[in-house]
Biopython code that builds the backbone (N, CA, C, O; Angstrom):
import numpy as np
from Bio.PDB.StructureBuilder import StructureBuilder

atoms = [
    (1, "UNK", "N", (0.850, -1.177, 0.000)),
    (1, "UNK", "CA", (0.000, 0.000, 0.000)),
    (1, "UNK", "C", (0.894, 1.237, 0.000)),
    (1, "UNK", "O", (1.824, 1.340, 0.799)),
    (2, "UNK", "N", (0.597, 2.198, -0.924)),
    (2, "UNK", "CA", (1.379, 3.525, -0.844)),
    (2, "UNK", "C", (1.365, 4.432, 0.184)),
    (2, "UNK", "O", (0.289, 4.439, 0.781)),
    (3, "UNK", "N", (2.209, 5.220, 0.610)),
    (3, "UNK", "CA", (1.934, 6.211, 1.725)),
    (3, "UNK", "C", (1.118, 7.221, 1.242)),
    (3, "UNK", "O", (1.391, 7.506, 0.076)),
    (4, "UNK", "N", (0.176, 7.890, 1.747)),
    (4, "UNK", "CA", (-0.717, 8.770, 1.989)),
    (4, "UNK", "C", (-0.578, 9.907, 2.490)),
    (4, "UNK", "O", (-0.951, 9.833, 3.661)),
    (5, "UNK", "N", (-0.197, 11.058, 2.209)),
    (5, "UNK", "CA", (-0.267, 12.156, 3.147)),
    (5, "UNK", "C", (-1.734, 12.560, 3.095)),
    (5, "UNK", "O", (-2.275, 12.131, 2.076)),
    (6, "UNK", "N", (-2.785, 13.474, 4.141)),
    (6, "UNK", "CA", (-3.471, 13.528, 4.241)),
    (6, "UNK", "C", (-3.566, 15.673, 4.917)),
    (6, "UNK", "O", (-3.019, 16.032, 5.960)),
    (7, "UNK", "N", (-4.026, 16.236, 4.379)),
    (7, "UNK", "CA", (-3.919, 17.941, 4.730)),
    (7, "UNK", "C", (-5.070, 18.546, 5.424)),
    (7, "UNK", "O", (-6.193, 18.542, 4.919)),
    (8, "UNK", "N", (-4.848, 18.990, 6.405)),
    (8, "UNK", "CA", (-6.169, 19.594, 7.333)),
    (8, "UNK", "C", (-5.448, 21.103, 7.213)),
    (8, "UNK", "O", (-4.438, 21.406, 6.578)),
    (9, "UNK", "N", (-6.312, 21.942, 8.041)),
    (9, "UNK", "CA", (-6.357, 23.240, 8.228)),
    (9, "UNK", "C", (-5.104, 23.545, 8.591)),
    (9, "UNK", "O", (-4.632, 22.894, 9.523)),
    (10, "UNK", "N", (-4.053, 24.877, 7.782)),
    (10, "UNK", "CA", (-3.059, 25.078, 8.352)),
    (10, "UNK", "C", (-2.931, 25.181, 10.245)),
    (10, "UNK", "O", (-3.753, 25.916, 10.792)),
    (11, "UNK", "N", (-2.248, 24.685, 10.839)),
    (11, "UNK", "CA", (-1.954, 24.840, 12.499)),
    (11, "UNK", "C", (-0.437, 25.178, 12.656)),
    (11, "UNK", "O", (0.442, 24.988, 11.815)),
    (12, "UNK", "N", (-0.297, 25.759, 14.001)),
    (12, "UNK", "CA", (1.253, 26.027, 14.332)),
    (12, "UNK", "C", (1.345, 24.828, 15.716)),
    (12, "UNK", "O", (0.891, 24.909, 16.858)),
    (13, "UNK", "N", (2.035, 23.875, 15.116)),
    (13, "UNK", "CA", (2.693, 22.841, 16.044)),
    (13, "UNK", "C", (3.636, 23.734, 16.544)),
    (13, "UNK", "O", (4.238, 24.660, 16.002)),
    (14, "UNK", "N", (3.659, 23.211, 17.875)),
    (14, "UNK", "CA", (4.880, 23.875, 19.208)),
    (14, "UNK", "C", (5.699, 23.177, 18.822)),
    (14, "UNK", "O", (5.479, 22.004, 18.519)),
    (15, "UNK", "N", (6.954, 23.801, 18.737)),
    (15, "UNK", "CA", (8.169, 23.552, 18.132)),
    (15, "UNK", "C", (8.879, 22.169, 19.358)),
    (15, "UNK", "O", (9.632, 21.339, 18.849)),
    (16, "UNK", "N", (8.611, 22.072, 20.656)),
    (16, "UNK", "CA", (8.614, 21.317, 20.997)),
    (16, "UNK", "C", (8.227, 20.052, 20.942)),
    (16, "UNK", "O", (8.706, 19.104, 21.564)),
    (17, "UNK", "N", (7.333, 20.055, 20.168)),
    (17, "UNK", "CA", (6.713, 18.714, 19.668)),
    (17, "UNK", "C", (7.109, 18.149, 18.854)),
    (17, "UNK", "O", (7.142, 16.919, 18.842)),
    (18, "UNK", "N", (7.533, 18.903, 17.919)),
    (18, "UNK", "CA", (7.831, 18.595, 16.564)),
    (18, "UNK", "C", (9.590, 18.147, 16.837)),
    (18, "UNK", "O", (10.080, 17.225, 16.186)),
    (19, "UNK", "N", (10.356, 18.873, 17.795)),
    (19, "UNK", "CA", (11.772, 17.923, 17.790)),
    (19, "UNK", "C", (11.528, 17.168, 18.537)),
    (19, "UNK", "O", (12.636, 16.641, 18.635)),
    (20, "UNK", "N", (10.819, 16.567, 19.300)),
    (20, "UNK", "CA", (10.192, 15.012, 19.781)),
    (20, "UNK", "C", (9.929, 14.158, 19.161)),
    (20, "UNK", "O", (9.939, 13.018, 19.627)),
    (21, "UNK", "N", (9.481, 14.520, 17.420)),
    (21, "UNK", "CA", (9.001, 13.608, 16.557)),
    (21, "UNK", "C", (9.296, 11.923, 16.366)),
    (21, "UNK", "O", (10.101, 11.374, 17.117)),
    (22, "UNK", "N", (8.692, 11.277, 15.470)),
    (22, "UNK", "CA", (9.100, 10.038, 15.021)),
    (22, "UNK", "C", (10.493, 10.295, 13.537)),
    (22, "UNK", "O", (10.200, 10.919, 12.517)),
    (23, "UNK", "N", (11.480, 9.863, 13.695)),
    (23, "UNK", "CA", (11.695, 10.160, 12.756)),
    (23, "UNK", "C", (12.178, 8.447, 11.585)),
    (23, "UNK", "O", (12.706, 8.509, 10.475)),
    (24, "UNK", "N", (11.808, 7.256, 12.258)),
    (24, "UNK", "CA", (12.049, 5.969, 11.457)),
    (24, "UNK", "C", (10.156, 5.052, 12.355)),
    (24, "UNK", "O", (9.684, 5.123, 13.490)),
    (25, "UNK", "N", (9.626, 4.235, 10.901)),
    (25, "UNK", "CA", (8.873, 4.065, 11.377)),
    (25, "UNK", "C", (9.114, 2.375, 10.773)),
    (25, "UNK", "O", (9.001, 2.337, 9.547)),
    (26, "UNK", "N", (9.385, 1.166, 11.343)),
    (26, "UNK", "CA", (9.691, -0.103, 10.760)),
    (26, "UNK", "C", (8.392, -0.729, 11.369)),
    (26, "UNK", "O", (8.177, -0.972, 12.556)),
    (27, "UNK", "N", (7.465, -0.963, 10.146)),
    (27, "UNK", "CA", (6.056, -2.088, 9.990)),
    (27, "UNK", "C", (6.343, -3.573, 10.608)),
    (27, "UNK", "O", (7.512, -3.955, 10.670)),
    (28, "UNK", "N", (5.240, -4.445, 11.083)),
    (28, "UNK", "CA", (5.226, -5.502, 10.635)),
    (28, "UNK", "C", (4.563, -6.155, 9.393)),
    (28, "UNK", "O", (4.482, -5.192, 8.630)),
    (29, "UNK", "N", (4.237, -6.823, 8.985)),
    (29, "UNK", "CA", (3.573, -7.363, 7.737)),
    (29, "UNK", "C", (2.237, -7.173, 7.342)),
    (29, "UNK", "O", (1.809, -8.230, 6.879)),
    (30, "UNK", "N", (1.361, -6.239, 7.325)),
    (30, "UNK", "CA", (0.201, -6.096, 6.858)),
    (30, "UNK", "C", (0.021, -4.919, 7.917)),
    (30, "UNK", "O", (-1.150, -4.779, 8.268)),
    (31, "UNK", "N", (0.994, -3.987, 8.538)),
    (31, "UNK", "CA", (0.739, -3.212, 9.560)),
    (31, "UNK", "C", (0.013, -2.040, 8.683)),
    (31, "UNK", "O", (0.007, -2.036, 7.452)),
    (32, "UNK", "N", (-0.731, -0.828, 9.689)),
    (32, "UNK", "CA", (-0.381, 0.410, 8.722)),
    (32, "UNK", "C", (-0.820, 1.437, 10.513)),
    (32, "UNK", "O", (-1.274, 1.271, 11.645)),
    (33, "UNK", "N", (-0.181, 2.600, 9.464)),
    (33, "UNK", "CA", (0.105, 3.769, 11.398)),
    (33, "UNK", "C", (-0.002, 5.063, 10.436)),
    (33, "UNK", "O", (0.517, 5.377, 9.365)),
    (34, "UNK", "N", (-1.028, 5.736, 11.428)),
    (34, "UNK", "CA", (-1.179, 7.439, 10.978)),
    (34, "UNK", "C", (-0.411, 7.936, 12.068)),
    (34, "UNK", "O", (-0.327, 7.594, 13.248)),
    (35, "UNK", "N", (0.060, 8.711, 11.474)),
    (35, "UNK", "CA", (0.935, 9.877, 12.444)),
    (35, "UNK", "C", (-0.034, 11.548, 12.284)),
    (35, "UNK", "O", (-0.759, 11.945, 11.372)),
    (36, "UNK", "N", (0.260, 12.029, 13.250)),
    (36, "UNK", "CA", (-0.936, 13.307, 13.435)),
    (36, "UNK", "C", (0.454, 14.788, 13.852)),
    (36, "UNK", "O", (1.340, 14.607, 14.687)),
    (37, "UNK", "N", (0.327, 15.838, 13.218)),
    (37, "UNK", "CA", (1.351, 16.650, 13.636)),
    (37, "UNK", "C", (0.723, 17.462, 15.084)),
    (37, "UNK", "O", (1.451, 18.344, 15.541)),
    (38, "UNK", "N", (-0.493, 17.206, 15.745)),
    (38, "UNK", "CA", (-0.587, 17.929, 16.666)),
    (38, "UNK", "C", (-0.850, 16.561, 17.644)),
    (38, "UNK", "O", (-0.629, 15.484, 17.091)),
    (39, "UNK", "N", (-1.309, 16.530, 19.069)),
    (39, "UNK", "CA", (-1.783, 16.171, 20.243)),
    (39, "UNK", "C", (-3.273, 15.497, 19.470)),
    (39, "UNK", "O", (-3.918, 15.712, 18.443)),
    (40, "UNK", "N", (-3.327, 14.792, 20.372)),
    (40, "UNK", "CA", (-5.359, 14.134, 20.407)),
    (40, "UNK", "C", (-5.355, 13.743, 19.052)),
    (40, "UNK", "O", (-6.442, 13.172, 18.965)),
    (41, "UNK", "N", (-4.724, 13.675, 17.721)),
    (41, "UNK", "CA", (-4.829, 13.146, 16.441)),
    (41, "UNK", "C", (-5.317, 14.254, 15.416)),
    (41, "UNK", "O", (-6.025, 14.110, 14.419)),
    (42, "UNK", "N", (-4.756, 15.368, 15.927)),
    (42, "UNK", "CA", (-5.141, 16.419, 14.984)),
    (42, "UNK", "C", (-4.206, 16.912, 14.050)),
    (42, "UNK", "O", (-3.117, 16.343, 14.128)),
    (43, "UNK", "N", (-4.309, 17.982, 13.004)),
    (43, "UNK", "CA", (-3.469, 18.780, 12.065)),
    (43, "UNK", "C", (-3.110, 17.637, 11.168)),
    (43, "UNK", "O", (-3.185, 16.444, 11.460)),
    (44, "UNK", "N", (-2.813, 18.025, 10.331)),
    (44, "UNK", "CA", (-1.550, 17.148, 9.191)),
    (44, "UNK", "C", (-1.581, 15.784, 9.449)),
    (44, "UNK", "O", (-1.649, 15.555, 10.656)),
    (45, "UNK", "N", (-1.551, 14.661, 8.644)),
    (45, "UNK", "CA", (-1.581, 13.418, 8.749)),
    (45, "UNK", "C", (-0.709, 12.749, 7.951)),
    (45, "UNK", "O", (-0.429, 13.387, 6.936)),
    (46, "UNK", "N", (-0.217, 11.760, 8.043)),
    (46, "UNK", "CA", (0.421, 10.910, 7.208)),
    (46, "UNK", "C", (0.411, 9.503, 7.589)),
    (46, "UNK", "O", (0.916, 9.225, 8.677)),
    (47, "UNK", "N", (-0.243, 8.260, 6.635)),
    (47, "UNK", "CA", (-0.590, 7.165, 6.947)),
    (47, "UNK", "C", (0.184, 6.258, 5.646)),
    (47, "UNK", "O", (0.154, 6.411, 4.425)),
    (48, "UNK", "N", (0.693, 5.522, 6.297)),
    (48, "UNK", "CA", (1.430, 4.212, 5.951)),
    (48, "UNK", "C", (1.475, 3.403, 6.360)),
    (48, "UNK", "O", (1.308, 3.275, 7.573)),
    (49, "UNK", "N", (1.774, 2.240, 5.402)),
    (49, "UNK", "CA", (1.574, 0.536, 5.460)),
    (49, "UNK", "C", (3.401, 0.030, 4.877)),
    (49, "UNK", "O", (3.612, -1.021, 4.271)),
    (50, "UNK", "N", (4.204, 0.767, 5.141)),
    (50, "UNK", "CA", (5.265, 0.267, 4.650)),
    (50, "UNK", "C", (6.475, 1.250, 5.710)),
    (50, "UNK", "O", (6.498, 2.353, 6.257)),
    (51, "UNK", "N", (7.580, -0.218, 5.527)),
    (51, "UNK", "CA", (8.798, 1.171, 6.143)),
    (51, "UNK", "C", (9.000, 2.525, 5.618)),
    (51, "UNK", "O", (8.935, 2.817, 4.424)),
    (52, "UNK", "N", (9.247, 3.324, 6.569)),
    (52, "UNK", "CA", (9.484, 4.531, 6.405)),
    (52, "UNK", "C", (11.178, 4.364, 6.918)),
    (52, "UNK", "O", (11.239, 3.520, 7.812)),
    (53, "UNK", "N", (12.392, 4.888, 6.613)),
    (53, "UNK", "CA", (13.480, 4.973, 7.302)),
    (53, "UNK", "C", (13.815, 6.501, 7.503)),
    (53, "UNK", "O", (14.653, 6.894, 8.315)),
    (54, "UNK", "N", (13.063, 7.333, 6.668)),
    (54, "UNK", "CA", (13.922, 8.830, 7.279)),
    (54, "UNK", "C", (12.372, 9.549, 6.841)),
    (54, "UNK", "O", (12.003, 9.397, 5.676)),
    (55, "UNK", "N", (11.740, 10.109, 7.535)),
    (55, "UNK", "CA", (10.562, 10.977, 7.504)),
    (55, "UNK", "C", (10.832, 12.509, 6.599)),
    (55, "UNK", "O", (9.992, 13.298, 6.167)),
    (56, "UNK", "N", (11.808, 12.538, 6.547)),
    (56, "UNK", "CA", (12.318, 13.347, 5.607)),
    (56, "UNK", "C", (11.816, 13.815, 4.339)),
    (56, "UNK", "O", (11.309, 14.830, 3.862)),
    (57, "UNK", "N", (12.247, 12.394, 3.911)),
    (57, "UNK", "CA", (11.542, 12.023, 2.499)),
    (57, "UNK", "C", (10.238, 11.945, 2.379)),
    (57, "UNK", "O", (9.703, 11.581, 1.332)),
    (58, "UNK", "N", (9.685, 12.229, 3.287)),
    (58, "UNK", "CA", (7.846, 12.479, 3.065)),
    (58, "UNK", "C", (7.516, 13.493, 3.625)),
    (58, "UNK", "O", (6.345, 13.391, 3.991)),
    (59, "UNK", "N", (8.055, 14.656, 3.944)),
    (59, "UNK", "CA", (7.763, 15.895, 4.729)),
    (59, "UNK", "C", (7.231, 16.039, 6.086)),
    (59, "UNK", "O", (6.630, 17.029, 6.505)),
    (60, "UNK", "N", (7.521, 14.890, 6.786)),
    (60, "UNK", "CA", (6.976, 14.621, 8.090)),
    (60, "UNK", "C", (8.088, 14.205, 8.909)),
    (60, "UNK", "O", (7.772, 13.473, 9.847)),
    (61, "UNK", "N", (9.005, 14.416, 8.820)),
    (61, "UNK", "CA", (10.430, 14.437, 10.104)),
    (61, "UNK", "C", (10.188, 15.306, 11.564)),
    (61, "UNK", "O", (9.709, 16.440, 11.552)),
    (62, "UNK", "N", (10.314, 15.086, 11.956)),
    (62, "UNK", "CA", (10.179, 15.306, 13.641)),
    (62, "UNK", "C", (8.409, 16.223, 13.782)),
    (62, "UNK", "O", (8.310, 16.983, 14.746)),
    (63, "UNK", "N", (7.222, 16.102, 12.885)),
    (63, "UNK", "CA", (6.059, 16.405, 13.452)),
    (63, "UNK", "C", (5.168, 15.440, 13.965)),
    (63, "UNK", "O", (4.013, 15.811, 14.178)),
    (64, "UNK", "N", (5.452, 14.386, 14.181)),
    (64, "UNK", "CA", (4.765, 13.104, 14.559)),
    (64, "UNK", "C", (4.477, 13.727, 16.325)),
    (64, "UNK", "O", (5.399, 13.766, 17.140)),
    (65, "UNK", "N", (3.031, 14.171, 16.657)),
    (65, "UNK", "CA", (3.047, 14.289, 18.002)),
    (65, "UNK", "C", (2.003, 13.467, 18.397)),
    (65, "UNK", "O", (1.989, 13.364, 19.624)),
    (66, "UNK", "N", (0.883, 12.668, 17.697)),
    (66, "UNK", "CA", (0.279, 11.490, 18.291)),
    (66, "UNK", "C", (0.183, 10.493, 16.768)),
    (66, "UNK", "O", (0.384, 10.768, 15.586)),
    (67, "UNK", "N", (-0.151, 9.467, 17.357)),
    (67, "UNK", "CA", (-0.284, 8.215, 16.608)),
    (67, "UNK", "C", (-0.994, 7.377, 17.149)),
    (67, "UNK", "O", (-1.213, 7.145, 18.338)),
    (68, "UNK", "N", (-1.697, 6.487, 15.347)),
    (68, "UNK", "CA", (-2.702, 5.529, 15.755)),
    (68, "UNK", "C", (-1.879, 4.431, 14.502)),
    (68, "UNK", "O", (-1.648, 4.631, 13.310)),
    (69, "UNK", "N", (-1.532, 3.001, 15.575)),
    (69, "UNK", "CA", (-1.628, 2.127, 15.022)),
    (69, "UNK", "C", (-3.052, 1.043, 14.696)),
    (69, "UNK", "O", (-3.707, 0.253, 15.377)),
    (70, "UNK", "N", (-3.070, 1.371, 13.714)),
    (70, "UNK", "CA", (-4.408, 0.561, 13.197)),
    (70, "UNK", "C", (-4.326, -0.912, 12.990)),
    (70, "UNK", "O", (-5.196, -1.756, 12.775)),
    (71, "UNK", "N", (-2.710, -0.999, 13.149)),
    (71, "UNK", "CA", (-3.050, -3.019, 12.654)),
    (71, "UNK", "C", (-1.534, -3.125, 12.452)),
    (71, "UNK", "O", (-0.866, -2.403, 11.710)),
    (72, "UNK", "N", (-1.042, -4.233, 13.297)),
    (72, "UNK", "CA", (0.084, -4.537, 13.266)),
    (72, "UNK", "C", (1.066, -3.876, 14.425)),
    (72, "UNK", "O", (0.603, -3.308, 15.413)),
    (73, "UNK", "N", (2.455, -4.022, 14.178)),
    (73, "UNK", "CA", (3.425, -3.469, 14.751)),
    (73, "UNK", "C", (4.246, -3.363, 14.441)),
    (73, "UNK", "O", (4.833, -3.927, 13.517)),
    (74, "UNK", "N", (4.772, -2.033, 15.628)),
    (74, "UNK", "CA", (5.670, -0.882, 14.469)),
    (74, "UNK", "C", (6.825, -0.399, 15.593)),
    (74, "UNK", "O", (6.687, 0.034, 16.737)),
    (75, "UNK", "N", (8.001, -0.653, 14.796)),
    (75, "UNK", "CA", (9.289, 0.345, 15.724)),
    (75, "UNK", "C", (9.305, 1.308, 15.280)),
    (75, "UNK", "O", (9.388, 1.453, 14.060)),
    (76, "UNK", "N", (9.225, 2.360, 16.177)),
    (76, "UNK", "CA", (9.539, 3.728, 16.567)),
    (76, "UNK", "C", (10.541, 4.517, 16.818)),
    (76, "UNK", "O", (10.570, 4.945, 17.972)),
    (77, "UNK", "N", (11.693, 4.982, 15.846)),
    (77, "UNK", "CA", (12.674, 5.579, 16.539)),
    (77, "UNK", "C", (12.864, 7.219, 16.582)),
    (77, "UNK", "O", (11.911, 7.937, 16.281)),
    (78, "UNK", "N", (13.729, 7.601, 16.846)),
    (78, "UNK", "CA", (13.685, 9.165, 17.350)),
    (78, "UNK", "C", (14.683, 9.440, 16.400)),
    (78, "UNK", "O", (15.220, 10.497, 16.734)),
    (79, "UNK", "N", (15.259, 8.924, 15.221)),
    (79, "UNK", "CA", (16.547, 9.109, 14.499)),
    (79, "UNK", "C", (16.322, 8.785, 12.840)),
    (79, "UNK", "O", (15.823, 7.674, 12.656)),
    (80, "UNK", "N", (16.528, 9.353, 11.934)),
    (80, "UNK", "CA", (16.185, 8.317, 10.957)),
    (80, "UNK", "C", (17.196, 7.083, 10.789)),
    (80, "UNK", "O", (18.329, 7.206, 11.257)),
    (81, "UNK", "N", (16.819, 5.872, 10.125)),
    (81, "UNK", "CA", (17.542, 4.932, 10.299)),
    (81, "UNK", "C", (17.343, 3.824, 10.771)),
    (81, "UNK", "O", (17.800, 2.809, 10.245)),
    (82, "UNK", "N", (16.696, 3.817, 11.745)),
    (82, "UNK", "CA", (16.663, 2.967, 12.864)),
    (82, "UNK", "C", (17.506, 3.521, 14.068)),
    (82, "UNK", "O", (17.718, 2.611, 14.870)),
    (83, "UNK", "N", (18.042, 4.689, 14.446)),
    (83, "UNK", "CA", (18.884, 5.017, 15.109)),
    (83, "UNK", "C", (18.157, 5.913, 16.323)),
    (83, "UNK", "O", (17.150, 6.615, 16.239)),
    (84, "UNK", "N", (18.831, 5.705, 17.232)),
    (84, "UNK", "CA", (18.735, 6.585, 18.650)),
    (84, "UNK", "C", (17.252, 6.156, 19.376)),
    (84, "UNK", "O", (16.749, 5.074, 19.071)),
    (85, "UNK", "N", (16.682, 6.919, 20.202)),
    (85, "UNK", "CA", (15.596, 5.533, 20.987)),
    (85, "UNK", "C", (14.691, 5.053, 20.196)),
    (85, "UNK", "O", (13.957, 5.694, 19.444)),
    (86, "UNK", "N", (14.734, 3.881, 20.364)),
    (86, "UNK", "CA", (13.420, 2.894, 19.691)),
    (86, "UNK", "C", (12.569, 2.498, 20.498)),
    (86, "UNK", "O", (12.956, 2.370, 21.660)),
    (87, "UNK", "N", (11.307, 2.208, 20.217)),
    (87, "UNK", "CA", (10.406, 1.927, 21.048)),
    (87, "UNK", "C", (9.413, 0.955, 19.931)),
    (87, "UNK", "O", (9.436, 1.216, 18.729)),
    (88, "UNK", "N", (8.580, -0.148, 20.471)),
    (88, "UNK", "CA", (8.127, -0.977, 19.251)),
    (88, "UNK", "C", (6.921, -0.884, 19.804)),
    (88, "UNK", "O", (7.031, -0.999, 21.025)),
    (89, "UNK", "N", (5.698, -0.710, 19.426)),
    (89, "UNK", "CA", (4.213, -0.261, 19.665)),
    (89, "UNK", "C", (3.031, -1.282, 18.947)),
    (89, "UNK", "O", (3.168, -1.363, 17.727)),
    (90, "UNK", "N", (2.450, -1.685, 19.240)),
    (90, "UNK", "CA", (1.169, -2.313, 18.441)),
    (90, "UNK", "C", (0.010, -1.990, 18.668)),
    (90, "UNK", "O", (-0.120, -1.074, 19.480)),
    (91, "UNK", "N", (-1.070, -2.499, 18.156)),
    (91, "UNK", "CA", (-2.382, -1.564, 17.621)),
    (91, "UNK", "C", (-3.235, -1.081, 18.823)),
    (91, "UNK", "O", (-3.976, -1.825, 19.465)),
    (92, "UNK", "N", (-3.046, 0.289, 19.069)),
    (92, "UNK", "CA", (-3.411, 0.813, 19.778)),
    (92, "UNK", "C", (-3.402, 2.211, 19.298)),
    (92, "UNK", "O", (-2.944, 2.333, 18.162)),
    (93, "UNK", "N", (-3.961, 3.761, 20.127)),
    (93, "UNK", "CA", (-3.972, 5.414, 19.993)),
    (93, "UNK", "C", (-2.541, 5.612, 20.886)),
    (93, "UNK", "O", (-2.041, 4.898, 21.755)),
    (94, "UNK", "N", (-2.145, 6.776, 20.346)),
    (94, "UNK", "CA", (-0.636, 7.473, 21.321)),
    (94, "UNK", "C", (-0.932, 8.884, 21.036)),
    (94, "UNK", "O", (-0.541, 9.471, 20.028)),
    (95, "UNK", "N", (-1.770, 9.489, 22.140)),
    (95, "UNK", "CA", (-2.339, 10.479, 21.874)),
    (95, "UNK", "C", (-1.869, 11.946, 21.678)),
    (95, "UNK", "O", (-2.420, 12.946, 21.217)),
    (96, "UNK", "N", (-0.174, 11.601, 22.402)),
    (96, "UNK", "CA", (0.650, 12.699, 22.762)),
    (96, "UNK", "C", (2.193, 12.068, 22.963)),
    (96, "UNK", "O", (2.468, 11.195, 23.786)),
    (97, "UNK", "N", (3.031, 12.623, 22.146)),
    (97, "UNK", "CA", (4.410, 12.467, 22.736)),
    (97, "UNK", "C", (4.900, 12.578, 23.804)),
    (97, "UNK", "O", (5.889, 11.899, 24.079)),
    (98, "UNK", "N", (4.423, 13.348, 24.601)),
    (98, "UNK", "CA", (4.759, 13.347, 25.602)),
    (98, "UNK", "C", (5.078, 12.473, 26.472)),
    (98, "UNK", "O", (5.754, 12.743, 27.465)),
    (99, "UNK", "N", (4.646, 11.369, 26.211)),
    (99, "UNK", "CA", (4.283, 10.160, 26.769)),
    (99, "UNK", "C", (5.813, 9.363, 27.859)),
    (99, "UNK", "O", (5.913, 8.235, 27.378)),
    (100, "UNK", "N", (6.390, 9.433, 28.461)),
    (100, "UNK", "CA", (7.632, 8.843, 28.890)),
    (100, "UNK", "C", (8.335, 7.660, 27.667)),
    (100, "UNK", "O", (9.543, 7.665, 27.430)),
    (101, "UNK", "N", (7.377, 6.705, 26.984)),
    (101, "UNK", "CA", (7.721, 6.073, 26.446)),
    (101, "UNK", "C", (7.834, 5.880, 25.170)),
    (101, "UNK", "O", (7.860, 4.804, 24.573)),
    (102, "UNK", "N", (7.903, 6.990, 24.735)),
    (102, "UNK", "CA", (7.848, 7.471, 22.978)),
    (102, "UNK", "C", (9.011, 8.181, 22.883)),
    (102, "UNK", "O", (9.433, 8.986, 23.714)),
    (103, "UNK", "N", (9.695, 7.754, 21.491)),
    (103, "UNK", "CA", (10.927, 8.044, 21.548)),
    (103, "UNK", "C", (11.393, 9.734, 21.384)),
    (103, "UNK", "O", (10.841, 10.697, 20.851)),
    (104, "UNK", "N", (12.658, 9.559, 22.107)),
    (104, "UNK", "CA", (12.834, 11.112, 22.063)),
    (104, "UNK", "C", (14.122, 11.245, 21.840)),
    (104, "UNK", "O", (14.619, 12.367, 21.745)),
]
sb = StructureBuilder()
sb.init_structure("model")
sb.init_model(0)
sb.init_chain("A")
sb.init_seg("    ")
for serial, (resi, resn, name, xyz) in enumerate(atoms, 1):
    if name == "N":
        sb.init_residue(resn, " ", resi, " ")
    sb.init_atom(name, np.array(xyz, "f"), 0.0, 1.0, " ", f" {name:<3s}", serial, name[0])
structure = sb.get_structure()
């Protein structure tokens, strides 16, 4: 399945959030995960069913501030690459980075 970006109403993400981001997102096999650039699943979206290794390349590098895994499981790192904290998540809401256990 192709990645999806998805565009809501321009918003100003707190710059804090946004260098908290996701910046590597590694699937399991039929997984797929929206990433949201604000809190609670709002602003800007981007949904994929395939590795991502540098968010870069899809204009979504460090705005990942909540996430919904819809199916499957997914490592999470704070680096592109696979690099710097990882965290591996399955289908469940992550409503806020903030979270202690989301990578930073």
């Amino acid at each position: 399945m192709p990645a999806r970006r998805h565009r809501s109403p321009p918003s100003r993400s707190h710059p804090f959030l946004r260098a908290r981001g996701v910046a590597t997102a590694l699937p399991a096999a039929g997984a797929e995960i929206a990433l949201y650039e604000r809190d609670s699943f709002r602003g800007r979206s981007f949904v994929s069913g395939q590795k991502i290794s540098n968010f870069a390349n899809v204009d979504f590098n460090d705005r990942a501030a909540s996430v919904i895994i819809r199916s499957g499981a997914w490592q999470l790192c704070s680096d592109a690459c696979s690099r710097g904290h990882c965290v591996t998540r399955i289908h469940d809401q992550y409503p806020c980075n903030q979270n202690p256990t989301w990578p930073r």
